[in-house]
N, C-alpha and C positions, 0 to 999 in steps of 0.2 A: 264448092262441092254441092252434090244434089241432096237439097233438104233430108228425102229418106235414107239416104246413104249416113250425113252427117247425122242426125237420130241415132242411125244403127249404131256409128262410132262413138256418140257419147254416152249410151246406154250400156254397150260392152264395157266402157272405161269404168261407168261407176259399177258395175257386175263385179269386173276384178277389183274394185277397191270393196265392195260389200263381201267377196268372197276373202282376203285379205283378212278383215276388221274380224270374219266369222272364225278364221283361224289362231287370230291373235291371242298370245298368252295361255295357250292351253295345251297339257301334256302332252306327250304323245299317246299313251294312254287313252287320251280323249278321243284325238285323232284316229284314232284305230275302233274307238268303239263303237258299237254294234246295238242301236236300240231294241231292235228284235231281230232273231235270227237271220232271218231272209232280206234285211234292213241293208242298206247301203252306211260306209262308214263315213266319218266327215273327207278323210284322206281322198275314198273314193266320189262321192260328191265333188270333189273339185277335179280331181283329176280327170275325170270322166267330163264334166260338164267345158272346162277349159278345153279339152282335148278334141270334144266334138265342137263347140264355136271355134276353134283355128282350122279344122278340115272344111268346114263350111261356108266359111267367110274363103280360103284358099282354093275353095271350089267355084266358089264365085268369082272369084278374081282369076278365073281359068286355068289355077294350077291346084294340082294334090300333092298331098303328104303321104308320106307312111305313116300308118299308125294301126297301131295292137288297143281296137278295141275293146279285147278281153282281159288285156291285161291292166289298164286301166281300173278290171272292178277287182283283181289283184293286188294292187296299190298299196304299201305300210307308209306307216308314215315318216317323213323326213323332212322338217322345216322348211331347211334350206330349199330342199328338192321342189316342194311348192311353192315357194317364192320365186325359185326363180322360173317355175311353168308359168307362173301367174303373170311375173313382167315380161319375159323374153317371147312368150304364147300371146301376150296383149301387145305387144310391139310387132309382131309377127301377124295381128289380126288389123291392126291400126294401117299398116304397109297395103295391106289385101283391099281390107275399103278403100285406100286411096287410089289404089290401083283400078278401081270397075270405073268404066264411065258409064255412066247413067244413061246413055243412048242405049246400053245393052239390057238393061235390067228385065226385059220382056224375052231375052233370051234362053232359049232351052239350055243350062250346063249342065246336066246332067240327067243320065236316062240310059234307058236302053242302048244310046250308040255309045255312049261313054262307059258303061257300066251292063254287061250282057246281062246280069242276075237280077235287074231292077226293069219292074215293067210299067214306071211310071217317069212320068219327066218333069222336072224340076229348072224353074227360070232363075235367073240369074237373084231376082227379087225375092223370090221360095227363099233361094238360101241363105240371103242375110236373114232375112225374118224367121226363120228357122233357126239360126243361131242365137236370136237374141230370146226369141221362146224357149228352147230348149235349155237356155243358162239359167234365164229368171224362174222355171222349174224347180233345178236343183238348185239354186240359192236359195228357193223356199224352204227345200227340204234339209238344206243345210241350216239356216237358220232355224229351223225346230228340231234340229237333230242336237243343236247346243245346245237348245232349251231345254228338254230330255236329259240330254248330261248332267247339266246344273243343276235341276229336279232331284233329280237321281241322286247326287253326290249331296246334296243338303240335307236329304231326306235320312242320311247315315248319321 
């Protein structure tokens, strides 16, 4: 596998196991909560940030998904329901890297011809790196959105 490819692939794996660990043992209540009003929840943080690395990685690998964007920051929480986004969305993004050959990565998938509403274009290489950006984002902000909680709840 091409070194940046396989990068991509081991970096997504430890994202979902950090997203995972970020989840672990905490109420639902947590999950759902809301550091400040306009705040993203933890539920939402994974759901969202998993949702967008398996469109983007499947976009690289020349195929799309459907996905509701918006419902995504809709999202309550259900354990089970993120675990199994978490492994069935990481075995589904594992598949997509393996699927790109790396002769293509300079390839335009996405833009204008693909997507009439988007008036820029995006290589094959844009979209892994895009997906492993866009996770390690919200894994940040899911990991301080626990730290927030715990704050929060000791402080009672």
């Amino acid at each position: 596998m091409d070194p940046f490819l396989a990068a991509a692939r081991t970096t997504l794996r430890q994202q979902q196991q950090a997203f995972e660990t970020v989840v672990a043992g905490l109420p639902i209540e947590a999950l759902d909560w809301q550091p400040a009003r306009d705040a993203n929840s933890l539920t939402v943080l994974v759901t969202h940030a998993w949702g967008a690395a398996e469109a983007w990685t499947l976009r690289a690998a020349g195929r799309e998904m459907t996905r509701d964007r918006a419902a995504e920051f809709r999202a309550k929480a259900d354990v089970a329901a993120l675990q199994t986004l978490l492994t069935e969305g990481g075995i589904r993004i594992e598949a997509a890297l393996d699927a790109i050959d790396s002769a293509t990565l300079g390839r335009v998938c996405f833009g204008p011809l693909t997507q009439p509403s988007s008036d820029e274009e995006y290589t094959v290489a844009h979209c892994v790196l895009h997906a492993v950006e866009h996770a390690q984002e919200h894994l940040g902000q899911a990991y301080l959105t626990r730290q927030l909680w715990e704050a929060q709840r000791s402080a009672r």
